[in-house]
SEDRENVEX-50060 format. One line per 10 residues: their letters; for each residue x, y, z of C-alpha. Coordinates in steps of 0.1 Angstrom, whole numbers, plus 2048, in hexadecimal, padded with zeros to 3 digits. Layout:
<martors>
A> X Y Z; ...
</martors>
This chain:
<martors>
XXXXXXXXXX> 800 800 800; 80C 822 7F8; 81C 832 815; 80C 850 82B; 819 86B 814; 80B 85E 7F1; 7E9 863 800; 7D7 881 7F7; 7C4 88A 819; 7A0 895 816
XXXXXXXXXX> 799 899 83B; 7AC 89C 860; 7B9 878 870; 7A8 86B 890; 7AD 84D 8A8; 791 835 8AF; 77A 846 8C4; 758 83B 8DB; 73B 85A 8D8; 71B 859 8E1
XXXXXXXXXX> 707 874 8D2; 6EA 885 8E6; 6CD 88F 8D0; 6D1 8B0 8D9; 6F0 8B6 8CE; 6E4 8A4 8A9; 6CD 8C1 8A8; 6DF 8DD 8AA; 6E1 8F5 891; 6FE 8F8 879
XXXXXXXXXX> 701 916 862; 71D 910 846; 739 92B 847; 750 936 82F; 773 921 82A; 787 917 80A; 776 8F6 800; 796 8EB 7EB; 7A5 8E6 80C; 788 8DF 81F
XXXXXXXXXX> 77E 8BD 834; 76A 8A5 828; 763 883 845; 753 86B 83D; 733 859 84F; 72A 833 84D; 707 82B 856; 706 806 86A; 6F0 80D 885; 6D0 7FA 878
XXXXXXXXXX> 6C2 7D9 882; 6C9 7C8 85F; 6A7 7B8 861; 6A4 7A6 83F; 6CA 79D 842; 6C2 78A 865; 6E7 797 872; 6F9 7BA 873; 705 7C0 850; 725 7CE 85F
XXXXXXXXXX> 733 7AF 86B; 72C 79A 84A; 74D 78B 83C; 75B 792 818; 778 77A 81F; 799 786 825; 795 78E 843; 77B 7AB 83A; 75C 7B4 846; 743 7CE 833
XXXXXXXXXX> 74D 7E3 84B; 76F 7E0 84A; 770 7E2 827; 75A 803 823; 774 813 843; 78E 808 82B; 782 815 80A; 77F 838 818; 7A3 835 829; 7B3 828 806
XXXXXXXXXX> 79E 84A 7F6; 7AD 861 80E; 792 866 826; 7A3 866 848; 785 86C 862; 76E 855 85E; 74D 84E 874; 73B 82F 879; 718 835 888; 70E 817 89B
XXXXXXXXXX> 6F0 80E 8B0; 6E3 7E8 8AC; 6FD 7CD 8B9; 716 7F0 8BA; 728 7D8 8D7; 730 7BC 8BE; 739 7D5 8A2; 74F 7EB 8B4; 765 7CF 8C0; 766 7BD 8A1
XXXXXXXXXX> 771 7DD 890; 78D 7E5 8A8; 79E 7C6 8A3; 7A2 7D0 87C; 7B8 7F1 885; 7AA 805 874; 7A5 82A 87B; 783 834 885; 76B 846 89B; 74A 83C 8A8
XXXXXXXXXX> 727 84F 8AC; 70F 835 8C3; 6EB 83E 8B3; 6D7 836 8D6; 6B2 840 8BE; 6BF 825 89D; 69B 81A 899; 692 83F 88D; 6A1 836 86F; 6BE 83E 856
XXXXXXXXXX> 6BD 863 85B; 6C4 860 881; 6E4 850 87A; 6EE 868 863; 6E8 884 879; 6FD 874 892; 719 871 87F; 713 893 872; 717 8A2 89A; 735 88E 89C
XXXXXXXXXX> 74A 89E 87C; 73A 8BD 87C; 753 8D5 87F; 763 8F7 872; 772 8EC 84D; 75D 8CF 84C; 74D 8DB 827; 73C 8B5 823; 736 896 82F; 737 876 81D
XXXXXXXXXX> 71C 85D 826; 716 838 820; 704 81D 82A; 715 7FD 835; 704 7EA 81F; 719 7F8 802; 738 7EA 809; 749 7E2 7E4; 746 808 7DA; 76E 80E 7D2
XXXXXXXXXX> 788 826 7DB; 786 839 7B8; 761 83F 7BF; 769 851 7DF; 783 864 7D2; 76A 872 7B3; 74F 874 7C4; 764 894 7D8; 777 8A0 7B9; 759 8A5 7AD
XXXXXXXXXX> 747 8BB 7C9; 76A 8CC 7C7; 764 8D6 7A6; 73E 8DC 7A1; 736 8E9 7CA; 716 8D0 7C3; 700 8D0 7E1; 6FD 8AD 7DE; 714 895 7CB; 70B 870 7C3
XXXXXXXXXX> 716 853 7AC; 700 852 78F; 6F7 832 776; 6D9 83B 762; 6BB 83B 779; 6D2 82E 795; 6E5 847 7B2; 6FB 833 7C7; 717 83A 7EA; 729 84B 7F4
XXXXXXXXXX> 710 867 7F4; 721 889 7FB; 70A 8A2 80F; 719 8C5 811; 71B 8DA 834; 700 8F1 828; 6E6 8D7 82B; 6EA 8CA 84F; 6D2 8E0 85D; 6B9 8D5 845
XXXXXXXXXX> 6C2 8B4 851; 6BA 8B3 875; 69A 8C9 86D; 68D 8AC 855; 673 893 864; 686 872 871; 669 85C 85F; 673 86C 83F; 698 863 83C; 6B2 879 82D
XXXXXXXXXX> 6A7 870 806; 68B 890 804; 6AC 8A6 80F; 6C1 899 7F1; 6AD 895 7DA; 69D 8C0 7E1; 6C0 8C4 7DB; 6CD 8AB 7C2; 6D8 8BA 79E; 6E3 8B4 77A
XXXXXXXXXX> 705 8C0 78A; 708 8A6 7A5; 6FB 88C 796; 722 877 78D; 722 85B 774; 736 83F 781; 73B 81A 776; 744 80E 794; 728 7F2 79D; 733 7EF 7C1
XXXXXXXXXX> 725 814 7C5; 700 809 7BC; 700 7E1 7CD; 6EE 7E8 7EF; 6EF 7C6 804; 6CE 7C5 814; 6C8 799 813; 6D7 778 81B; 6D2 775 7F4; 6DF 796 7EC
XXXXXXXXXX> 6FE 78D 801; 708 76A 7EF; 701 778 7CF; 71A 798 7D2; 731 77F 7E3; 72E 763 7C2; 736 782 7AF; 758 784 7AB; 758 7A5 793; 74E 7B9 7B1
XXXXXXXXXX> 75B 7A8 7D1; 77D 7A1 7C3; 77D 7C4 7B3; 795 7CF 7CC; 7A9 7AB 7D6; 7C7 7B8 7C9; 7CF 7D4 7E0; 7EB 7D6 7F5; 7E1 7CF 81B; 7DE 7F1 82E
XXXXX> 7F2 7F7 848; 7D8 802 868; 7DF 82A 872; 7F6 834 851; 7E1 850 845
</martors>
């Protein structure tokens, strides 16, 4: 793997890190400022605090072989694009998860999502009130059930809100939008004033455009895992879950 210094950084390093977030503090209001958004910080958020219902187990801790989990390899995927702070939002079996996540060293923070069965949008708002910050112009946010999306996807999905200033940036295949979904600053508030029943989705797509909208190839960004049968097929499919056997192994904490 390409040492610390070949790896162009798109936001701040962090340590592993155990946060509980008070709803309170999800709500609170946060106006966007003015920054230089070349330079600015983008985290990233992973959403894998549901109940995995139809999947009958938490979708985190499923194995891809090689000693990954979709968890792992999703964590991974935004290190080897250059995200450095990344946030897992956990709340069902967030015990299990957590420890089986620490033992892959990788470099992450936690947000505990204590209301999970509100739905997606809690989650993401709790991730959201953990990255929030000054210079934060972004987030990147995906579900964990997306966990083949690759590297070069990341990395576009930011050139491109670099480029255009898009409100919201998605993968686009025909019809299809896809993850990582990038959310700019400007549309947190909007966010925690939505209805939890709702979800996120009436927020994007009010904001959605022509210019946001990224065509990209990359299958892993539109296979969302949500079955037992969904889960062997991806796995029989070597053309997405070998797509990235060939990487070098990461070394834990080189950012």
């Amino acid at each position: 793997m390409p040492g610390a210094g070949s790896r162009r950084s798109i936001s701040a390093p962090h340590r592993m890190h155990w946060i509980t977030i008070p709803s309170s503090f999800m709500e609170r209001d946060s106006s966007s400022s003015a920054f230089d958004y070349d330079a600015s910080v983008i985290p990233a958020i992973v959403l894998a605090a549901g109940r995995s219902s139809r999947m009958g187990r938490a979708k985190a801790l499923l194995p891809l072989g090689g000693g990954e989990t979709f968890l792992t390899r999703i964590v991974g995927t935004f290190l080897d694009a250059g995200v450095d702070d990344v946030v897992i939002v956990v709340g069902h079996e967030r015990d299990e998860i957590v420890q089986t996540f620490a033992a892959s060293g990788l470099p992450a923070r936690f947000a505990v999502n204590a209301d999970y069965d509100r739905g997606q949008l809690s989650s993401l708002l709790a991730g959201i009130a953990v990255v929030d910050r000054p210079g934060v112009s972004a987030v990147l946010m995906t579900l964990v059930d997306v966990p083949f999306v690759s590297a070069a996807t990341v990395r576009a999905v930011v050139d491109h809100y670099r480029r255009t200033r898009a409100a919201v940036v998605r993968p686009t295949s025909g019809a299809r939008h896809g993850h990582p979904l990038l959310i700019e600053r400007a549309l947190f508030g909007e966010l925690r004033a939505a209805e939890h029943d709702s979800g996120p989705k009436p927020i994007v797509r009010a904001h959605a455009s022509a210019a946001g909208d990224l065509p990209i190839a990359d299958e892993g960004a539109y296979l969302d895992i949500d079955t037992v049968e969904e889960y062997a097929r991806a796995i029989s499919d070597r053309s997405i879950a070998g797509a990235d056997d060939a990487r070098p192994a990461r070394r834990p904490g080189s950012l």
